[in-house]
Every structure is written in structure tokens, then in C-alpha cells.
SELUMZA-914274 format. One record per residue: residue in three letters; residue number from 1; x, y, z of N, C-alpha, C in turn. Coordinates in steps of 0.2 Angstrom, whole numbers. Layout:
REM SELUMZA-914274
> ALA NUM X Y Z X Y Z X Y Z
...
REM end
This chain:
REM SELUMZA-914274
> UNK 1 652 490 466 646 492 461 640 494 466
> UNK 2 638 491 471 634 492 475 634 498 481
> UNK 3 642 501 481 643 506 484 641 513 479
> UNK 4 641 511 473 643 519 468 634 519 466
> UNK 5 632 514 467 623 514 466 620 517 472
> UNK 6 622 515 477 620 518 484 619 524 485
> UNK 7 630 528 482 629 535 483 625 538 478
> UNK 8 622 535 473 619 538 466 612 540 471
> UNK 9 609 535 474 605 534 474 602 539 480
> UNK 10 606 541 485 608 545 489 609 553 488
> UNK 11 612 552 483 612 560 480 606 562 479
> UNK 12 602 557 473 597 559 469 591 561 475
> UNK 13 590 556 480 585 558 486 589 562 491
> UNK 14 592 566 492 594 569 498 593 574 493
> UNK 15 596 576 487 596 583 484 588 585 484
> UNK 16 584 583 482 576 586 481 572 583 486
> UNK 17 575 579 494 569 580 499 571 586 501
> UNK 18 578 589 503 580 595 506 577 601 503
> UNK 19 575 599 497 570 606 492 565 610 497
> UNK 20 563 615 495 557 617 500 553 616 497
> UNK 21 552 618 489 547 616 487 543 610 488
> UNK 22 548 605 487 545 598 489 542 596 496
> UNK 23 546 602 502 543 601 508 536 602 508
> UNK 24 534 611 505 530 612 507 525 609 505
> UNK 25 525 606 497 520 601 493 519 596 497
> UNK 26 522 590 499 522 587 502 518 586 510
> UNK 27 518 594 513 517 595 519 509 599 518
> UNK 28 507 603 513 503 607 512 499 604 507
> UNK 29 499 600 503 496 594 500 489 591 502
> UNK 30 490 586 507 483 584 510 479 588 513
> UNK 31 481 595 517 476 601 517 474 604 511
> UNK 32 477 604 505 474 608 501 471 602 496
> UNK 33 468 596 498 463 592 494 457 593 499
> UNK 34 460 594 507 453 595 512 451 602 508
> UNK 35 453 608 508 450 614 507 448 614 501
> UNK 36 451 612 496 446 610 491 439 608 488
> UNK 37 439 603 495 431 599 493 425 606 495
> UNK 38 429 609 500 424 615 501 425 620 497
> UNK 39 426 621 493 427 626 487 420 628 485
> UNK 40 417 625 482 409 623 480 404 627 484
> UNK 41 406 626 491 401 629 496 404 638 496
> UNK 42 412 640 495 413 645 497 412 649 489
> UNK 43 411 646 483 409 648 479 401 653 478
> UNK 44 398 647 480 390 648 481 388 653 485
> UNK 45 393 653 490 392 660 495 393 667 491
> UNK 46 398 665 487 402 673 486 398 675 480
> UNK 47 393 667 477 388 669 472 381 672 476
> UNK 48 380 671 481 374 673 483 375 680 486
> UNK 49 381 683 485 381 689 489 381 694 481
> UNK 50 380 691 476 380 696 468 372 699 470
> UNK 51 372 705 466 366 708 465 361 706 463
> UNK 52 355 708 464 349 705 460 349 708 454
> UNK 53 343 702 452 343 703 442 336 705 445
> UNK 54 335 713 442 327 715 440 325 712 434
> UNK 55 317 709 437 313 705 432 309 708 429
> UNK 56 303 714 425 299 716 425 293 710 421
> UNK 57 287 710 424 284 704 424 276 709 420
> UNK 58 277 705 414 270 708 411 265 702 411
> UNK 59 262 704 412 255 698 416 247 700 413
> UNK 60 247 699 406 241 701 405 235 699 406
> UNK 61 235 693 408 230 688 414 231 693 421
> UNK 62 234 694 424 233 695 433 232 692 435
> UNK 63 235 682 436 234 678 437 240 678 440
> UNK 64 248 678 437 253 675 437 259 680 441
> UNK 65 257 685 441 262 690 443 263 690 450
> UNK 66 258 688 456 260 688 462 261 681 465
> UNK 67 263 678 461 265 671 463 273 669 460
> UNK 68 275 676 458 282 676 457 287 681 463
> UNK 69 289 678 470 290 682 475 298 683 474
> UNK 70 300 688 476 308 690 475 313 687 478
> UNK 71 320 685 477 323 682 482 328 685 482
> UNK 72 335 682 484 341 685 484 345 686 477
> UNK 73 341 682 474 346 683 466 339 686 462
> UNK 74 334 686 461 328 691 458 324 693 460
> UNK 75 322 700 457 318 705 461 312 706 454
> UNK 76 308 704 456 301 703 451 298 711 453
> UNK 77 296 714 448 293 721 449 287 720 442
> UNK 78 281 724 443 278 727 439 278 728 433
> UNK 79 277 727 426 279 731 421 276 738 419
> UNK 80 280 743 418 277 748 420 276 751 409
> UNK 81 279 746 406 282 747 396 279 740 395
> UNK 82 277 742 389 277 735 384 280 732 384
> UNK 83 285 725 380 289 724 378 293 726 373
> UNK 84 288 728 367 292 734 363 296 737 367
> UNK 85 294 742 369 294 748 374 303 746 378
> UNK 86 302 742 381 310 740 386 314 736 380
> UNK 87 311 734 375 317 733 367 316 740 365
> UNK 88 315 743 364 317 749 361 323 754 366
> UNK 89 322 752 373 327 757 378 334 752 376
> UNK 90 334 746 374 341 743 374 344 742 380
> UNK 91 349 741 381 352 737 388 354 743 392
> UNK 92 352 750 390 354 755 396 348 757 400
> UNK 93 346 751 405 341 751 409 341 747 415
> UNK 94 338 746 419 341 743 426 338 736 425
> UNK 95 332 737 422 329 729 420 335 725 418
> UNK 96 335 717 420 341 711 417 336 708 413
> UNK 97 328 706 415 323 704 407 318 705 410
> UNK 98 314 702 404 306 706 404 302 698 403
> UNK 99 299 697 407 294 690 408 289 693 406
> UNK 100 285 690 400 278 690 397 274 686 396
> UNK 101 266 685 400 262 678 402 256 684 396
> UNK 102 255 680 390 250 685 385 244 681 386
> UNK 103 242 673 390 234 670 393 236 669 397
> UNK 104 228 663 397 228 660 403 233 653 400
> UNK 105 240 651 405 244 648 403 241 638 403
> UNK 106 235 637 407 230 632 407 229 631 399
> UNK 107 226 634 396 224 634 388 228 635 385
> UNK 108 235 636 385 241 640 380 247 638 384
> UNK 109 248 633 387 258 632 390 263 637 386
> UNK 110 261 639 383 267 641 378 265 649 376
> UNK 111 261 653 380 260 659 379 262 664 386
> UNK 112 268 661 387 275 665 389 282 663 386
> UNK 113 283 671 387 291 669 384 295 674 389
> UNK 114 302 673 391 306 678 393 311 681 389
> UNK 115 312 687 388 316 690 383 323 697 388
> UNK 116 329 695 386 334 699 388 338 700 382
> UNK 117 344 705 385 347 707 377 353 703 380
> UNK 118 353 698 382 361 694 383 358 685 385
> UNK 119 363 684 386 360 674 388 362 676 395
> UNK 120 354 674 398 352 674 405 356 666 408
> UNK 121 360 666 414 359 660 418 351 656 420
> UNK 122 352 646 419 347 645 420 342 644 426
> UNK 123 345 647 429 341 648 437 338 653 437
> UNK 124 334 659 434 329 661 430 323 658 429
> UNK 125 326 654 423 321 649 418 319 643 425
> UNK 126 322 640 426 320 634 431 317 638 437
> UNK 127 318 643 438 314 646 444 306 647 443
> UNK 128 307 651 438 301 653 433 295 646 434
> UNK 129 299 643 430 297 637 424 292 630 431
> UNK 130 297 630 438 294 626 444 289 632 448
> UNK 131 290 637 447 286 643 451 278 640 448
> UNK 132 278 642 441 272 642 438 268 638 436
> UNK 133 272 630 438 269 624 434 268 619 444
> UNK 134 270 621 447 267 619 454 259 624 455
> UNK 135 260 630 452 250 632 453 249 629 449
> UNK 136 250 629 442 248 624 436 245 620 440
> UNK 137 246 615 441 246 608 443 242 608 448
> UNK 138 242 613 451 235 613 458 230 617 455
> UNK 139 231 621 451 224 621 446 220 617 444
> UNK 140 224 614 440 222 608 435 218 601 441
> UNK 141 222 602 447 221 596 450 211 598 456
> UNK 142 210 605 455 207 607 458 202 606 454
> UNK 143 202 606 447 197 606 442 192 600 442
> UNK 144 196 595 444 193 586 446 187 589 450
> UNK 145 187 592 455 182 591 461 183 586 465
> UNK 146 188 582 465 190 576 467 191 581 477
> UNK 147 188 576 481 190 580 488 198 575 488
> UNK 148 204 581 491 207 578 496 212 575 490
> UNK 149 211 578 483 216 573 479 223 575 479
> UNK 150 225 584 480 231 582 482 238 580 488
> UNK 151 232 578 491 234 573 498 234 567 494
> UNK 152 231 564 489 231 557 488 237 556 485
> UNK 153 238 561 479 243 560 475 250 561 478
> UNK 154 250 565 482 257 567 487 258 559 490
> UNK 155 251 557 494 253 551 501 253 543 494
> UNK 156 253 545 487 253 540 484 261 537 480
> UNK 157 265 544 482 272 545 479 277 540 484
> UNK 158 281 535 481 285 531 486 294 531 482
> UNK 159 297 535 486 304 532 486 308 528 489
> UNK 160 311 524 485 314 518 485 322 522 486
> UNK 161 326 520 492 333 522 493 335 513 496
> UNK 162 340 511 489 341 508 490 350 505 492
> UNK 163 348 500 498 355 500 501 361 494 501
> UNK 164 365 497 498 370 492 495 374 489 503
> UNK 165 376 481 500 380 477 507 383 472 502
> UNK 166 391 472 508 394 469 506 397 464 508
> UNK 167 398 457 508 400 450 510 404 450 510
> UNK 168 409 448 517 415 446 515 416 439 517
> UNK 169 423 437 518 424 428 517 421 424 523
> UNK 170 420 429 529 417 425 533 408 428 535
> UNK 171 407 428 530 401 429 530 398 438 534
> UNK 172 400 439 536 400 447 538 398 452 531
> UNK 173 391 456 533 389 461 527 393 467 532
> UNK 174 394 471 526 397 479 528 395 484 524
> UNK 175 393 490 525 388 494 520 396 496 512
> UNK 176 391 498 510 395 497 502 392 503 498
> UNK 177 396 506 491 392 512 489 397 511 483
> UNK 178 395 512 476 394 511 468 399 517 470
> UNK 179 394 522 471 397 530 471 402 531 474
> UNK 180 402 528 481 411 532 482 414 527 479
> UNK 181 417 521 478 419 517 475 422 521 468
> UNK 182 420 523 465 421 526 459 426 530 460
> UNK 183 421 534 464 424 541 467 433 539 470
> UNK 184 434 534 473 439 532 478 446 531 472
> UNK 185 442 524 465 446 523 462 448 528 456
> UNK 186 445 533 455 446 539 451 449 543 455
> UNK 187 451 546 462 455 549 464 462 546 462
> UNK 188 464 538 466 468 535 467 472 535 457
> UNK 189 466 533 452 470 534 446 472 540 445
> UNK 190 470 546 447 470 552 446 479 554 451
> UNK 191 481 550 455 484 550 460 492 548 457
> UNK 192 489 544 452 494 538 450 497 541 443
> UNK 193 492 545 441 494 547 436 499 553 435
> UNK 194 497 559 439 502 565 442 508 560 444
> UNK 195 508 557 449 515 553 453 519 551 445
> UNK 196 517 547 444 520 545 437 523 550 433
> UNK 197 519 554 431 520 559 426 524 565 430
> UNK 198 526 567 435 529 571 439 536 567 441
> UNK 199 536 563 443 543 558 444 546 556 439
> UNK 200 542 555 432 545 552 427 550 559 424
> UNK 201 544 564 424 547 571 422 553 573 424
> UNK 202 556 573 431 563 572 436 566 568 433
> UNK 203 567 563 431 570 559 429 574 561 422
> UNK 204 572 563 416 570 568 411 576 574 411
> UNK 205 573 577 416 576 584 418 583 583 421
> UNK 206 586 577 424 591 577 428 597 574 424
> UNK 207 591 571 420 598 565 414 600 573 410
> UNK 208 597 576 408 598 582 402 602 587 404
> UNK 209 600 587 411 605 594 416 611 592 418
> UNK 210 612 587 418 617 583 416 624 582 410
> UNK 211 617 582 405 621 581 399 622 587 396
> UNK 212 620 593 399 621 598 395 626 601 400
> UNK 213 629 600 405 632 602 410 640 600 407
> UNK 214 640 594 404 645 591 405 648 586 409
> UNK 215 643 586 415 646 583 419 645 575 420
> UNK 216 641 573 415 639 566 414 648 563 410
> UNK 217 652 565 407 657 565 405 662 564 411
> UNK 218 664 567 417 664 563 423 664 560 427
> UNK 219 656 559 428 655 554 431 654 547 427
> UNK 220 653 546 421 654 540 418 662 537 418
> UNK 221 667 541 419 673 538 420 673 535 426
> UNK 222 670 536 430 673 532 436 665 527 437
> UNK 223 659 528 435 653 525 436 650 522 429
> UNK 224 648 515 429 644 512 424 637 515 423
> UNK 225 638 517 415 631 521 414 626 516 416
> UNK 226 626 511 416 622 505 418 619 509 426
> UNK 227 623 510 431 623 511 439 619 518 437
> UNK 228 623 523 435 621 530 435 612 530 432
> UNK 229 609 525 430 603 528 427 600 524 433
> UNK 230 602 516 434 598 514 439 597 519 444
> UNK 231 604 521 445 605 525 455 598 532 454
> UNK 232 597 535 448 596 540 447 587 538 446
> UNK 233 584 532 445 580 530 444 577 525 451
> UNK 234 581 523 453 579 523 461 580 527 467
> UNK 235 583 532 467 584 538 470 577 542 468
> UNK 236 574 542 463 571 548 463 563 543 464
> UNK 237 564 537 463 557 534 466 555 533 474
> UNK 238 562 531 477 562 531 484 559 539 485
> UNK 239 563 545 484 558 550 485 551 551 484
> UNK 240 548 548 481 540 545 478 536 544 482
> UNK 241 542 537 485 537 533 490 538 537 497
> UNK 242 542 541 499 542 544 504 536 549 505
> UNK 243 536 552 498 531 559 499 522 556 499
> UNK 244 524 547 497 517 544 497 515 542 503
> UNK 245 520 541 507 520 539 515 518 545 517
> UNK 246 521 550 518 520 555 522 513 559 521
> UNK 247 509 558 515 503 561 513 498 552 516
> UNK 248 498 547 516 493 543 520 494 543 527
> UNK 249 500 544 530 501 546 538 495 553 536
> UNK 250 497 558 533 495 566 537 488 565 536
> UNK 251 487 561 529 478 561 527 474 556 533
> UNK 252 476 552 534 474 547 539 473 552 547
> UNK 253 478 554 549 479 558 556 472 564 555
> UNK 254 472 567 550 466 571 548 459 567 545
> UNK 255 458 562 546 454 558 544 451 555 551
> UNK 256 456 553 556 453 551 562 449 556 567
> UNK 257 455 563 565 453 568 569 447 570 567
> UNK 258 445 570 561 438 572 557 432 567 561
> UNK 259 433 563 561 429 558 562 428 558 572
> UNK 260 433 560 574 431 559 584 427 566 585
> UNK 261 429 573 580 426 579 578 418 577 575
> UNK 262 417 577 571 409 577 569 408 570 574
> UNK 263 410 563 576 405 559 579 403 562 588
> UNK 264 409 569 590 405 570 595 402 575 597
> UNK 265 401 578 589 396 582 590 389 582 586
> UNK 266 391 575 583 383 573 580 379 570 588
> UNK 267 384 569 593 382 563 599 380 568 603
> UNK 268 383 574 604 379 580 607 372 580 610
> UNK 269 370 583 616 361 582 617 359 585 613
> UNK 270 361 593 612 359 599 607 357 597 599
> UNK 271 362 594 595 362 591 592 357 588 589
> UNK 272 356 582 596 351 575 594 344 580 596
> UNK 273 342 583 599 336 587 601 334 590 595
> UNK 274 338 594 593 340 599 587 336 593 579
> UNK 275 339 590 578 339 584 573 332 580 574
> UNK 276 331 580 580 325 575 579 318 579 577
> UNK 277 320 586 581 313 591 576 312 593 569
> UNK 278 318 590 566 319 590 557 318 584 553
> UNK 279 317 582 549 317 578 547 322 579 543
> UNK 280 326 584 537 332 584 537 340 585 540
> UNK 281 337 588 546 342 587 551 342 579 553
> UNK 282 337 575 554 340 567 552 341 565 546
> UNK 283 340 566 541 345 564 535 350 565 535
> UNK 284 353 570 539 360 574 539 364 571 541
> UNK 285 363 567 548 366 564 553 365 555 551
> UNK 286 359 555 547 361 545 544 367 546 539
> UNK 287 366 552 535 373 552 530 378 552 532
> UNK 288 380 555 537 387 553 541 388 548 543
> UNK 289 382 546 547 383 538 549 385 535 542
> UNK 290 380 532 540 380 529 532 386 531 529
> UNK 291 391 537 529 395 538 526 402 535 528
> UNK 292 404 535 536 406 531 541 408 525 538
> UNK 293 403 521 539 401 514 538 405 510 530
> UNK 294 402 517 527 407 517 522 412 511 521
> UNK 295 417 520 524 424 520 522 425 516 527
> UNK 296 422 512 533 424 506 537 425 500 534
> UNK 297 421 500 528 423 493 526 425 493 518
> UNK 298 429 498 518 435 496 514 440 495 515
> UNK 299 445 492 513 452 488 516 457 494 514
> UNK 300 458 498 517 464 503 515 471 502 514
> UNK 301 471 496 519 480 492 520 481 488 512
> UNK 302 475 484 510 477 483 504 478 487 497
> UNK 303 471 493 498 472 497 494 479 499 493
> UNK 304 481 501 499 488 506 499 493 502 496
> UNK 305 493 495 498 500 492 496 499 490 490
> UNK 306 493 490 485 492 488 481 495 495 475
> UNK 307 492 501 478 494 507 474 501 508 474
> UNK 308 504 505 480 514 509 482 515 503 477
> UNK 309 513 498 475 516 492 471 516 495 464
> UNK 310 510 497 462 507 497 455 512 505 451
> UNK 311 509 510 457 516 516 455 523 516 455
> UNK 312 526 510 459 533 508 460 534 507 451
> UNK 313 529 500 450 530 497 445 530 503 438
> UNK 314 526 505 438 523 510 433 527 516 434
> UNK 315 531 518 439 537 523 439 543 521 436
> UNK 316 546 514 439 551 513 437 551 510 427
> UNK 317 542 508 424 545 506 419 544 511 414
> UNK 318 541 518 417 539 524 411 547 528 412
> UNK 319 550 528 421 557 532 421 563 528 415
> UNK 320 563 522 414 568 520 413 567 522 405
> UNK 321 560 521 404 562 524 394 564 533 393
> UNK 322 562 535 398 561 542 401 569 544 398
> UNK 323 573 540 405 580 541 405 586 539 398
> UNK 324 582 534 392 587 533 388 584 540 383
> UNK 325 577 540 382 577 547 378 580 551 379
> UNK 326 580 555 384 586 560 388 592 560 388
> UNK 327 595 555 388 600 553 386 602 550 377
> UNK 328 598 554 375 599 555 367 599 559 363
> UNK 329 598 562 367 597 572 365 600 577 369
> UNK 330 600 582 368 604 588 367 602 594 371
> UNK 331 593 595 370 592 600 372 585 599 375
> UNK 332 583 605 375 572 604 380 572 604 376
> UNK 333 571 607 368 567 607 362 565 598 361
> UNK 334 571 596 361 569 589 359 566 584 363
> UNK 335 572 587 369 566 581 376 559 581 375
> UNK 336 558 590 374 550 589 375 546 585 369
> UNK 337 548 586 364 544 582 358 545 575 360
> UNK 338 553 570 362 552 565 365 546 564 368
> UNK 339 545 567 376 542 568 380 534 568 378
> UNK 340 533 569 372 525 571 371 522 563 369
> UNK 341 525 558 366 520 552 366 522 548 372
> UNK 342 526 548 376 527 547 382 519 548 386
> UNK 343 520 554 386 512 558 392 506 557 389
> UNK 344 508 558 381 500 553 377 498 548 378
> UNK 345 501 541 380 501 536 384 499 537 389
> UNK 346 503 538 394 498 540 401 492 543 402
> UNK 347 491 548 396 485 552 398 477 547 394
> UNK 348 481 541 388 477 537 385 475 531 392
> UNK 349 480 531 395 477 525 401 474 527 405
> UNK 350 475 536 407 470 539 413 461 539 411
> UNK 351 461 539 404 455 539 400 451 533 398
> UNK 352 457 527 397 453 521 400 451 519 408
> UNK 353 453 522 411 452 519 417 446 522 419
> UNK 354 444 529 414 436 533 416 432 527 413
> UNK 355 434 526 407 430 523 404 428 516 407
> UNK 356 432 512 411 429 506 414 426 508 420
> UNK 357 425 515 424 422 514 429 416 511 429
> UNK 358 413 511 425 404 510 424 404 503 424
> UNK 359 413 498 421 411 490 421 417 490 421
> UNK 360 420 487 429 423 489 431 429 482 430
> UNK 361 423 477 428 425 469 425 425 466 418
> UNK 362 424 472 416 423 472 407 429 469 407
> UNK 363 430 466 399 435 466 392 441 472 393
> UNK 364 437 478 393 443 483 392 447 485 399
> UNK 365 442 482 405 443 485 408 451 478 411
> UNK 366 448 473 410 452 467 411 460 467 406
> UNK 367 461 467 400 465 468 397 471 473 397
> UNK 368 469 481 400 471 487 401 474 485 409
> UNK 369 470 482 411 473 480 419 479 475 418
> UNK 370 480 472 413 486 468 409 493 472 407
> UNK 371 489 475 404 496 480 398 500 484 401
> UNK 372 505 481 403 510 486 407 509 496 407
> UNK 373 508 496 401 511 504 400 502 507 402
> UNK 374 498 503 403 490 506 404 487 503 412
> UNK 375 491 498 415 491 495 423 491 499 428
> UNK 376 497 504 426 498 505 433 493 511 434
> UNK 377 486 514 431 483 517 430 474 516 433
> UNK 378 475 509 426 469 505 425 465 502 430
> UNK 379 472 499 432 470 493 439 468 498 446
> UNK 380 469 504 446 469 507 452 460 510 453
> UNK 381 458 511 445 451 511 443 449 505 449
> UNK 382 449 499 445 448 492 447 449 492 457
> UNK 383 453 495 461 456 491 466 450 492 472
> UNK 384 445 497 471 440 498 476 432 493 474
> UNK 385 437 489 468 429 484 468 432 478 469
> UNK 386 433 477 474 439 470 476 439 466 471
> UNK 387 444 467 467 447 463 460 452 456 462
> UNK 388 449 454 459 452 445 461 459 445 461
> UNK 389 461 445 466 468 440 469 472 440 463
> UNK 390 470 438 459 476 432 454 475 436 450
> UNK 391 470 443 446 471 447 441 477 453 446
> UNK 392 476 453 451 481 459 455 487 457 452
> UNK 393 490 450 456 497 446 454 499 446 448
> UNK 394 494 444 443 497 444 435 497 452 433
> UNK 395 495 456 435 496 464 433 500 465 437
> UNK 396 503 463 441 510 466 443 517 464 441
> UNK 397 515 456 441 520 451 438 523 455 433
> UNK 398 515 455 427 516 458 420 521 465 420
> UNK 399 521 469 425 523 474 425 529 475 426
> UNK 400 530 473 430 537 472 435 542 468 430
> UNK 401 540 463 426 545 458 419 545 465 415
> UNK 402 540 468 413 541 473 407 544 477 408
> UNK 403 546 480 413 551 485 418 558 482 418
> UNK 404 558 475 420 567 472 415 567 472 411
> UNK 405 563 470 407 565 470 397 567 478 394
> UNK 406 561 480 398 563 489 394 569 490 398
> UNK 407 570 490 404 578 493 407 584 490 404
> UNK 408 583 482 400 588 482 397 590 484 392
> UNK 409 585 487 388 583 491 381 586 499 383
> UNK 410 585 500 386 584 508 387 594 509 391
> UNK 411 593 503 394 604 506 395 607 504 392
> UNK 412 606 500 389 610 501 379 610 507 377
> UNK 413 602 511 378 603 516 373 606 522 378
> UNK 414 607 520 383 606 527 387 614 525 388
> UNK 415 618 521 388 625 519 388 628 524 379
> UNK 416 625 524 377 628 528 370 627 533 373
> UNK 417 619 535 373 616 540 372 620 549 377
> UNK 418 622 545 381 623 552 388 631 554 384
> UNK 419 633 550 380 641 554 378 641 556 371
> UNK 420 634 557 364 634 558 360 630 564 362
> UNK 421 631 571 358 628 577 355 626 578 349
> UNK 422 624 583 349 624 586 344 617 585 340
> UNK 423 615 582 333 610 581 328 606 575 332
> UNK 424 600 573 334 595 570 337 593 564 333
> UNK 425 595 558 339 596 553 333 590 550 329
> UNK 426 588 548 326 582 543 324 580 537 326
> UNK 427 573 535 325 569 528 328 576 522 326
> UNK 428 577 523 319 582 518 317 589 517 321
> UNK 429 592 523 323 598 525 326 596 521 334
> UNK 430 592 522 335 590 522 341 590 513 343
> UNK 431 586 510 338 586 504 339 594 502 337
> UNK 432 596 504 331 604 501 333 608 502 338
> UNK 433 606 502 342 609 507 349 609 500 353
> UNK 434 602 499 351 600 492 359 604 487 356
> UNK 435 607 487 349 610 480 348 620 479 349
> UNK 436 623 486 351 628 485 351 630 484 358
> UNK 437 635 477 358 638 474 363 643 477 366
REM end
């Protein structure tokens, strides 16, 4: 028995590592979450190289018009027409909109408007809107005759950057941050979630390719559908954990080498000289640091083994219901309708896990870290705010018992299921299934 599980198990995993698809994913995977985080940057670049939007600025004060200066995205010009006048030419004109100041905006906040013949992005408006309430506001402040008041009120402003620490058992603090913490266990859910849902889906797909092949006919003569689902359910997890190995090796090896790259050249003399004449050029270089420090004092060895535990668990107990539904139908039509409250679950547990980030030891957040079919998701929310020992143990306990009970369930039915065709059985049919001996 333990020979024919083996080779099951060995097929299932040698057939789809040798894939290239799976190579490349695999292999091209942690660089393409590095290239992505700078997406943002190369976005913003390919936004700043678009054309300018002409502003034509009617200024019937003569106050406000040359305190509106051009940049790379707007070019403020003259008005040389009414407003009528540029609504009456309609949008075959080189103007994008027409700013009109009708006072002085001291006595009237509300005696300008800007007018286009389409919806303006709001970086316009907020340009505008901080342009002309900073002279605002040094008008207003000059009108006091107060000497020197806006130095007072500038050297009167105080922010508070407040810096989180973290105790461990032997009393040792280590820098700590809400923010990535979140960030960390929303990836890792986000992580959990794809793996599950892409490996379950393998599973699905192989019983059916299978059953529509014929060939399940077969191999049941000489192999216990009991084996055949297991081998087919452990073969395709072991692939899991390999492709899970292989991205913390690559992300780690790119992770160190980032880090001996920027700390030697934040350490640079050019650098330090460079930085100490800015005072954002020091902010730049504490946020590294500070960012560093971080990720140093988080426990990654536990993280990791906590995550390979929680996906094991959570693959093997979503594959194995995966496997008997597939094994009771016929075709993708049905699979997929199978398949669709299956992914509704996973996609309801991805959603609680958003929703306990903000408390991260709630009620919901506690419970959901319980419920087999919402743990292997939830808890992964939870594992970057060091979650107590004993709720880790009983979420996996829980998960790992529900993982037997459903696989005895599910090879009952998947024991019928892989040698009937034809009509798509029912809830009822189905539950008869798990009762015959």
C-alpha cells in the first residue's frame, strides 16, 4: 500500500515540477514582487512626461494671477476671452480650463470657480486651492501687525513621531511598527490564499482529467481509490511546499543582498556629506535604518514554519473536499459550479482577515483563527502580532482533526464518485455516498 502511494505521489510531483511553467513562476516570482513595488515610481514618471494642461486665468482683482507659476503638468497663461467667450468655442481649443478669481478672495472665499468641459484630475484643484490659501493666510496674518508672527506660529507647530518597541522574554526592546506588521500579515494572508486556491485547483483538474480520460478505470483496478486521492493530494502539496521553499531561499538571498547594497552605500563618505547638508537627505537614511531594525526583530523562522504548517493544513483540508467533488461529475461545467462555493469560502476568510487587521485580538478575529475552513487564512493576519503559543497550537490542532474527519468523508464519496458518469449527483446522493460501507 505504501509502495502504490509513493508512486502516486511521485508521479503527481515529478509531472508538474518538470513543467516550465512552473519553473519559470517559481523562478521569476520573487523578482516580479521586487519590480512591482516600483511600479508606482515608474508610473509617476511616464505620468510626468504627459503634456501640459493650459489654464487660462481671469483675475479681475490683479492680485492672484502671478502667484499662479507654471509647472510640468500646468501652464497658467493670461486670459485673453471672457468665460462666455471660451464656453462658447467649446472643447476645439487648446485651453483644458479657464480659472476665474471675480474679488478680493479675503472678503469672498468663494468668488472663484474653475470651469472645463470635462472632469479635471484633482491635482488642478489641490494645486490651485494650496497656491492661493498660503498668500491667504500670509495676508491675513500680516493684517495683525503682530512683528515676527509668522515665525511665531511656524516655531510654534510641534510634531510628535511616535516610536513603537517591542519586549521580548528576556527583556530586550526591538524597534516595532503597526504598519508593516499589517503590511507583513496581509501579504502572508494574501500568499495563503493564491497557494490554497491554485493547488486546490490542481487537484480538481487532475481528478477530472482523469475521469474523463478513462483512465481512472484502470488505475482503480490495481490501486485503492482511498491511495489514488491521498497519493494525488500529497504529491501535489509536496509541490507546494517545494515552490514555498524555493521563493523564501530566493526572497531571503535577495533580501540580504539588498541590505549589504544600500547599508554600503548609505555608509559611503559622499553619501554621509551629501545627507548631512539636507535635512531630508537625513530622513532618508533614518528610514532605512529605522526600516532595518524593523524587519530585525521579527522572528521569520517562526513566521515561516508557522505559514508551511497553516497552508499544509489548509491545502490538504480544502484538496481533499476539492477531490471528492471532482470525482462526481463529468464535466468543467459542473466542476466549476462545484468549485464556486468552495472559492466563496476562501475569498469570505481572505476578507475576514482584512477585517481583523485593525484588532488583531478581537472576538472575530479570535474565533476565525479557530474555524478550520477560515484559519488557514486568518491566523496568518494574526502571526506578525505574536499571537499566544497556545491559540497557534489549538488552530492547527483544530485544523489538522478537520482535515481527518473531512478526508474520511470525502473518500467515501470520491470511492463512488471517480467510476459513476453521467447526470450530476445531488446534496442528498452525495451524503448517501459517505454512508455506504
Amino acid at each position: 500500500m505504501e509502495s502504490k502511494i509513493s508512486i502516486i505521489i511521485a508521479r503527481e510531483y515529478l509531472s508538474r515540477l518538470r513543467k516550465r511553467s512552473f519553473i519559470i513562476i517559481t523562478l521569476l516570482a520573487p523578482l516580479f514582487f521586487i519590480l512591482i513595488s516600483f511600479l508606482p515610481v515608474l508610473l509617476m514618471q511616464i505620468d510626468s512626461d504627459s503634456d501640459q494642461q493650459i489654464v487660462a486665468v481671469i483675475d479681475r482683482t490683479g492680485q492672484y494671477a502671478s502667484l499662479l507659476e507654471s509647472n510640468e503638468q500646468y501652464r497658467f497663461v493670461d486670459a485673453d476671452k471672457t468665460a462666455e467667450e471660451y464656453k462658447a468655442l467649446g472643447e476645439e481649443q487648446e485651453i483644458t480650463a479657464v480659472l476665474e478669481i471675480r474679488q478680493d478672495l479675503l472678503q469672498d472665499p468663494k468668488a472663484i470657480g474653475l470651469y472645463a468641459f470635462r472632469q479635471l484630475p484633482p491635482g488642478l484643484e489641490a494645486y490651485v486651492n494650496a497656491t492661493l490659501s498660503k498668500h491667504l493666510s500670509e495676508q491675513k496674518m500680516a493684517s495683525y501687525d503682530i512683528p515676527n508672527l509668522p515665525e511665531i506660529i511656524r516655531d510654534s507647530k510641534v510634531n510628535i513621531s511616535l516610536a513603537t518597541y517591542k519586549w521580548n522574554e528576556s527583556g530586550a526592546e526591538t524597534a516595532s511598527s503597526s504598519d508593516f506588521a499589517s503590511i507583513l500579515g496581509l501579504v502572508l494572508a494574501l500568499m495563503s490564499y493564491m497557494f490554497i486556491l491554485t493547488y486546490g485547483t490542481m487537484i480538481l483538474q487532475s481528478v477530472l482529467e482523469e475521469k474523463k480520460s478513462r483512465i481512472m478505470e484502470i488505475m482503480v483496478s490495481s490501486v485503492r481509490p482511498f491511495d489514488l486521492m491521498m497519493g494525488k493530494i500529497l504529491g501535489v502539496g509536496l509541490l507546494g511546499l517545494t515552490q514555498i521553499a524555493i521563493w523564501c531561499v530566493l526572497t531571503f538571498s535577495l533580501y540580504i543582498a539588498a541590505q549589504f547594497l544600500l547599508i554600503g552605500q548609505l555608509y559611503s563618505p559622499e553619501l554621509l556629506l551629501e545627507a548631512s547638508q539636507s535635512d531630508i537627505g537625513m530622513q532618508s537614511m533614518h528610514m532605512v535604518y529605522e526600516l532595518f531594525g524593523i524587519v530585525q526583530g521579527i522572528n521569520f523562522v517562526e513566521i515561516i514554519v508557522l505559514f508551511v504548517l497553516l497552508f499544509l493544513g489548509g491545502f490538504l483540508l480544502y484538496a481533499s473536499i476539492l477531490a471528492a467533488l471532482a470525482s462526481s461529475v463529468s464535466s468543467d461545467e459542473d466542476a466549476g459550479q462545484l468549485m464556486l462555493p468552495v472559492t466563496l469560502i476562501i475569498m469570505v476568510s481572505f476578507y475576514i482577515g482584512m477585517a481583523c487587521m485593525n484588532n488583531p485580538e478581537g472576538n472575530l478575529a479570535f474565533w476565525a483563527s479557530l474555524i478550520p475552513f477560515t484559519s488557514p487564512i486568518v491566523m496568518m493576519v494574526r502571526l506578525p502580532y505574536d499571537v499566544s503559543l497556545w491559540q497557534q497550537a489549538l488552530s492547527i490542532l483544530i485544523l489538522y482533526l478537520s482535515f481527518v474527519g473531512i478526508t474520511f468523508i470525502s473518500a467515501k464519496i470520491y470511492r463512488i464518485g471517480i467510476l459513476m458518469y453521467g447526470k450530476k449527483p445531488s446534496l442528498r446522493e452525495l451524503w448517501r455516498w459517505t454512508r455506504y460501507k
